[in-house]
C-alpha positions as CSV (number, residue, x, y, z in Angstrom):
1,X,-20.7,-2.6,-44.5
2,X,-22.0,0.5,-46.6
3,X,-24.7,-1.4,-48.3
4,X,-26.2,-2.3,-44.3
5,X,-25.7,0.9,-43.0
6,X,-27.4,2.1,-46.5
7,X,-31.0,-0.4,-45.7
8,X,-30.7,0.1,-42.2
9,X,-31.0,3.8,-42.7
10,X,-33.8,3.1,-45.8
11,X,-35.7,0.7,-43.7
12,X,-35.4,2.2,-40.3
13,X,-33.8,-1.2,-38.8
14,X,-30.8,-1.5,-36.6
15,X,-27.9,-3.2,-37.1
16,X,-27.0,-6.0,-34.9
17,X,-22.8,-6.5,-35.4
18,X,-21.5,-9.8,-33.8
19,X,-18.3,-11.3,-33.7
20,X,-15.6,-12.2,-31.1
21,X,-14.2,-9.1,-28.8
22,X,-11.8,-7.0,-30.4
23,X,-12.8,-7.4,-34.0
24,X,-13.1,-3.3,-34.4
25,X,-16.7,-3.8,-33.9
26,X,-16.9,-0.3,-31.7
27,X,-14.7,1.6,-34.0
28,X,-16.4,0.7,-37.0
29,X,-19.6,2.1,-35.2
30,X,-17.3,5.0,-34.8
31,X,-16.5,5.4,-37.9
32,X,-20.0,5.2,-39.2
33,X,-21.1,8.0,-37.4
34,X,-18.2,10.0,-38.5
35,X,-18.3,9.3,-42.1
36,X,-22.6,9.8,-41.7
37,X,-21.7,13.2,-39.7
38,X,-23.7,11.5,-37.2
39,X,-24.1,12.6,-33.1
40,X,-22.6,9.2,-31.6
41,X,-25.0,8.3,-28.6
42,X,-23.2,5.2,-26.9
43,X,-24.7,2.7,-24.2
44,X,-22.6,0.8,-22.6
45,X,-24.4,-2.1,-21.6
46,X,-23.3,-4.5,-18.5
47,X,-24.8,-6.9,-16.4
48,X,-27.2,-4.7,-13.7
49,X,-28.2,-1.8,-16.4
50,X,-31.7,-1.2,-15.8
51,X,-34.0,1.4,-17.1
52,X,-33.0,4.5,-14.8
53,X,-29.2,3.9,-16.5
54,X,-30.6,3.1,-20.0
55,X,-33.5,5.5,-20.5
56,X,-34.3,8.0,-17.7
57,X,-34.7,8.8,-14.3
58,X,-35.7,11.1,-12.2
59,X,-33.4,13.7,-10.1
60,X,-34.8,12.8,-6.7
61,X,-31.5,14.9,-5.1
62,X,-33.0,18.3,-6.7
63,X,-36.8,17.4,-5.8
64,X,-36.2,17.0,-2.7
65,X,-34.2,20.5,-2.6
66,X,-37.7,21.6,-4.4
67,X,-39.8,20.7,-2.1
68,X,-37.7,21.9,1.0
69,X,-37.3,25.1,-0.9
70,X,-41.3,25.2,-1.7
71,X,-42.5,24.1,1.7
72,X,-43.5,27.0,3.3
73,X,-45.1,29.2,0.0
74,X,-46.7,26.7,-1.8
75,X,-49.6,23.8,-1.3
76,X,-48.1,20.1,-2.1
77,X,-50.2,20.0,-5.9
78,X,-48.4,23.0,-7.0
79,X,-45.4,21.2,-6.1
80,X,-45.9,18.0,-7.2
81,X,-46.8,19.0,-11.0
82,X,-43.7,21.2,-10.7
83,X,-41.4,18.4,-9.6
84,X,-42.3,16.1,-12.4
85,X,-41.5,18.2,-14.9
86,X,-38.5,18.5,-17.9
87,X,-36.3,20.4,-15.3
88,X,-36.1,17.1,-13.1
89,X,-35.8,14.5,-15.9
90,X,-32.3,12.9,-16.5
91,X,-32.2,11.8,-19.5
92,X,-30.1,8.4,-20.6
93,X,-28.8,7.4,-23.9
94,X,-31.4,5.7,-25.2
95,X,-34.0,8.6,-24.4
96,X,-31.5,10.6,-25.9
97,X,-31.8,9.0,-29.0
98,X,-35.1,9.2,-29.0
99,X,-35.3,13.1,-28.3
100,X,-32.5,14.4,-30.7
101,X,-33.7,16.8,-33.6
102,X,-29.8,16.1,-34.8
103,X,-28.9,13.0,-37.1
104,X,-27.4,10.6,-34.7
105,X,-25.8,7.3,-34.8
106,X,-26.7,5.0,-31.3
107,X,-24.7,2.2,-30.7
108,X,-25.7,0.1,-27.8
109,X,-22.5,-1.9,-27.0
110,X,-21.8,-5.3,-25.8
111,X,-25.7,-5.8,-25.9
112,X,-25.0,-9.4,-25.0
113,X,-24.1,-8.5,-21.7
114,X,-28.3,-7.2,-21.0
115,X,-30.3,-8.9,-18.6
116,X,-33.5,-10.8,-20.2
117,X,-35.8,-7.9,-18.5
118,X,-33.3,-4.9,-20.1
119,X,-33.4,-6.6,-23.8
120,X,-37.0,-6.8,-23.6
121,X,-37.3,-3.1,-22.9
122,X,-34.3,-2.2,-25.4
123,X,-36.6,-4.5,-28.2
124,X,-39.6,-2.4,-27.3
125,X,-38.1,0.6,-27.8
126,X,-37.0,-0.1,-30.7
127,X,-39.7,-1.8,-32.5
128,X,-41.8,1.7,-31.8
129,X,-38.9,4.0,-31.5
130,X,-41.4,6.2,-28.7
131,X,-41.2,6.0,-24.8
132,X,-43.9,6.2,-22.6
133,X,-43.3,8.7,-19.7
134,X,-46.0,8.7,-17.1
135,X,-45.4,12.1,-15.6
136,X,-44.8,13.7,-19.0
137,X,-46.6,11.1,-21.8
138,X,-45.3,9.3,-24.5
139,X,-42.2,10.9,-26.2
140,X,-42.2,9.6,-30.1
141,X,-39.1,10.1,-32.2
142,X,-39.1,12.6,-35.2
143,X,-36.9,10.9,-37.2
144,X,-36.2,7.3,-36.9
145,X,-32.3,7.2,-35.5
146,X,-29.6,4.9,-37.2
147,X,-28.7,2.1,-34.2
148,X,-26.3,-0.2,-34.2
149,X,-25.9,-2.9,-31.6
150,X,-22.8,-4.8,-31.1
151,X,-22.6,-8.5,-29.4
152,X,-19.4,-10.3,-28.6
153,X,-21.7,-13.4,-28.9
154,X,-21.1,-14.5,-25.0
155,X,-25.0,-15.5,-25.1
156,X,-28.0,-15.8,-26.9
157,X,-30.0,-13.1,-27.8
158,X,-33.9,-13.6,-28.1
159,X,-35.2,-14.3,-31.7
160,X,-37.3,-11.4,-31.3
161,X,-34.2,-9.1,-31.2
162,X,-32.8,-10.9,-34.1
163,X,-35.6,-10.4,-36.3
164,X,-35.7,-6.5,-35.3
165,X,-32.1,-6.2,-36.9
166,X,-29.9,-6.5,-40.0
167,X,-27.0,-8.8,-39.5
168,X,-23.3,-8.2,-39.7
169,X,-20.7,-10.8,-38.5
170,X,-17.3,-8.8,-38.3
171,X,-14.2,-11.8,-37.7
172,X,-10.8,-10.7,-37.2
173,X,-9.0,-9.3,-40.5
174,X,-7.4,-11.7,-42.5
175,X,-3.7,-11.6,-42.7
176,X,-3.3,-9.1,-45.7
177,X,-5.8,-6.9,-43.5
178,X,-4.4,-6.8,-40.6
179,X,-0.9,-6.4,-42.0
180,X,-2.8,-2.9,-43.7
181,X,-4.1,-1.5,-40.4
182,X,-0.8,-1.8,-38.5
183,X,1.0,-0.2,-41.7
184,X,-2.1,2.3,-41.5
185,X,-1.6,3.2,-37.9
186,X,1.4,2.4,-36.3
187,X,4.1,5.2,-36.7
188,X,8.0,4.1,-38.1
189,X,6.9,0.4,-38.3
190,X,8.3,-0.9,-41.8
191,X,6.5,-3.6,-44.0
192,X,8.4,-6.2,-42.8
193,X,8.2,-5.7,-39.4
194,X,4.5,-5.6,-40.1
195,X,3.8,-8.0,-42.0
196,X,6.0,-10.3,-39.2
197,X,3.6,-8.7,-36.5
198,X,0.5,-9.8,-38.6
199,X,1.7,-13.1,-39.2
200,X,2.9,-14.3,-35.3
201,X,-0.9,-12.9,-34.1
202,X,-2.9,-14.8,-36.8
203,X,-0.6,-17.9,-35.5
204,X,-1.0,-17.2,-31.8
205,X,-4.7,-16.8,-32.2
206,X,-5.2,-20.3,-33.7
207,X,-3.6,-21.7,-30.3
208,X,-6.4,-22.7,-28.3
209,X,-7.0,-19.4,-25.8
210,X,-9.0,-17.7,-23.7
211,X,-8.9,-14.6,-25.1
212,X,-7.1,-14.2,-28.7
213,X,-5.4,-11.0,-29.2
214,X,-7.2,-8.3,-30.4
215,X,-6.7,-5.7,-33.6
216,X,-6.3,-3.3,-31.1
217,X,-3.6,-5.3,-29.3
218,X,-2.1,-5.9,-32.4
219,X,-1.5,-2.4,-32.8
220,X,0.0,-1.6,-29.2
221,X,2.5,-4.8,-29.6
222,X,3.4,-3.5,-32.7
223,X,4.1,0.0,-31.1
224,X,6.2,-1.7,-28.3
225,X,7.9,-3.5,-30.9
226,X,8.8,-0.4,-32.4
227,X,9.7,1.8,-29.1
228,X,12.1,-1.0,-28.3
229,X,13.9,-0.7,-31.6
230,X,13.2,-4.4,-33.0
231,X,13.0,-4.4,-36.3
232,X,12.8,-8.2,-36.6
233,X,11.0,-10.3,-34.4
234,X,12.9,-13.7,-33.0
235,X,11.3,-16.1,-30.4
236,X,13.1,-14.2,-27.4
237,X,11.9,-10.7,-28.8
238,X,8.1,-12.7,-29.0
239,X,8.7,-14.4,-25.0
240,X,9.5,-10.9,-23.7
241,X,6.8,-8.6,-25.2
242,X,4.1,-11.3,-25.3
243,X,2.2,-10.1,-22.1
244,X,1.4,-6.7,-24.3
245,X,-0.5,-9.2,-26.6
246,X,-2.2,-11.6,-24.0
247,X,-3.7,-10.8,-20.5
248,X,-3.8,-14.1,-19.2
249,X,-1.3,-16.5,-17.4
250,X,-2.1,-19.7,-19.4
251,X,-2.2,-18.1,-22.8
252,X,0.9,-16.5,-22.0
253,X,2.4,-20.1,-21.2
254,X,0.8,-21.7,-24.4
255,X,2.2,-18.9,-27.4
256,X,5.9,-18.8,-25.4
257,X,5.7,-22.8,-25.9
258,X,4.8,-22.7,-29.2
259,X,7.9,-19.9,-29.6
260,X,10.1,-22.2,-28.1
261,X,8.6,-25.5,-30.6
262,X,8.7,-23.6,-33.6
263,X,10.7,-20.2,-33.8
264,X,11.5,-20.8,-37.5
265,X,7.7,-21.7,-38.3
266,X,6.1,-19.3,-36.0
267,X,8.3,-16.5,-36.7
268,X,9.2,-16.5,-40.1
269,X,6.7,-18.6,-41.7
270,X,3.7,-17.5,-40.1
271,X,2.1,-21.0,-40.6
């Protein structure tokens, strides 16, 4: 990861970070910026975001208290090259970015979730890194800002995105990993206990789910597991605190089968 961030700040490229949701793909942008002292500049992205959300806007609310104000001491020209000005420009993440004299880090989450028409204008952006406002003219970035996108991979972006980016594909940690970050972060949990905890989630996420827990819901199970006082995990210790782990009915169903198949595999085995 140090050696992308490294070109994409030498080249001037972002970095485009797939892999399945809840891989630590946010964090890690999180933890780029802090390590960088990076400003973090986030977009959210979701189905709907247009430009107004993603770039700018104007404040219509406070032009029209402008011109009700203005109305009576000053002709409609005056007005008008008043209300188009900085003081009525609402300014989105992506402008932001664009605007900021700081170092800053933007991460542009869950791009996959864009509209064709919003991943066009997110491409354009930053192919040129400069926005073109009508009212004001064309806003061009003094320093080229380090951007990293993240994708749960739920569709296919264009080529032309692809080719803008470095690639990173982040997959859930490997056992050893994962057994690290809830050692790392969990308070009072023992290696045992989390080492057990890594091994029943790498098994539950090879059943065949909708959603496989996430690092982060690792992490909280583990927590709960610890709150609760259980220091080793049995299948009836797994049935009753699953639900912290998955979010859906049928998954549920499926991992407290398999605890009932194979408690001695699942639990203590890990295979």
């Amino acid at each position: 990861m140090a050696s992308i961030v490294y070109l994409a700040d030498r080249l001037g490229k972002p970095v485009l970070i797939e892999g399945p949701a809840g891989t630590g793909k946010t964090q890690l942008a999180q933890s780029v910026a802090e390590i960088t002292a990076a400003r973090l500049i986030r977009l959210q992205c979701y189905e709907g975001l247009d430009e107004s959300k993603a770039l700018y806007e104007w404040n219509y609310k406070k032009q029209l208290l402008r011109i009700q104000a203005s109305r009576r001491r000053s002709v409609w020209s005056e007005i008008e090259d008043d209300l188009f000005s900085e003081e009525f420009l609402l300014t989105r993440p992506l402008l932001e970015a664009i605007r900021a004299e700081d170092r800053v880090l933007l991460l542009v989450d869950e791009v996959d979730r864009l509209e064709v028409e919003t991943e066009a204008l997110l491409l354009e952006i930053l192919s040129e890194y400069q926005v073109s406002i009508p009212e004001l003219g064309t806003v061009v970035a003094t320093q080229v800002p380090l951007v990293l996108l993240t994708s749960n991979a739920t569709r296919e972006l264009s080529e032309a995105l692809k080719r803008r980016c470095l690639y990173l594909y982040i997959d859930y940690p490997d056992l050893e990993r994962e057994r690290e970050i809830v050692m790392a972060k969990v308070p009072g949990v023992d290696a045992n206990l989390a080492d057990q905890v890594a091994r029943i989630v790498r098994s539950i996420r090879q059943l065949d789910l909708k959603k496989s827990p996430s690092v982060s819901e690792t992490l909280d199970w583990a927590r709960t597991l610890v709150l609760l006082g259980i220091n080793k995990v049995d299948a009836q210790a797994a049935t009753d605190t699953v639900n912290i782990l998955l979010k859906y009915r049928t998954d549920i169903e499926k991992a407290v089968k398999e605890f009932a198949d194979r408690p001695d595999d699942l639990i203590d085995d890990g295979t």
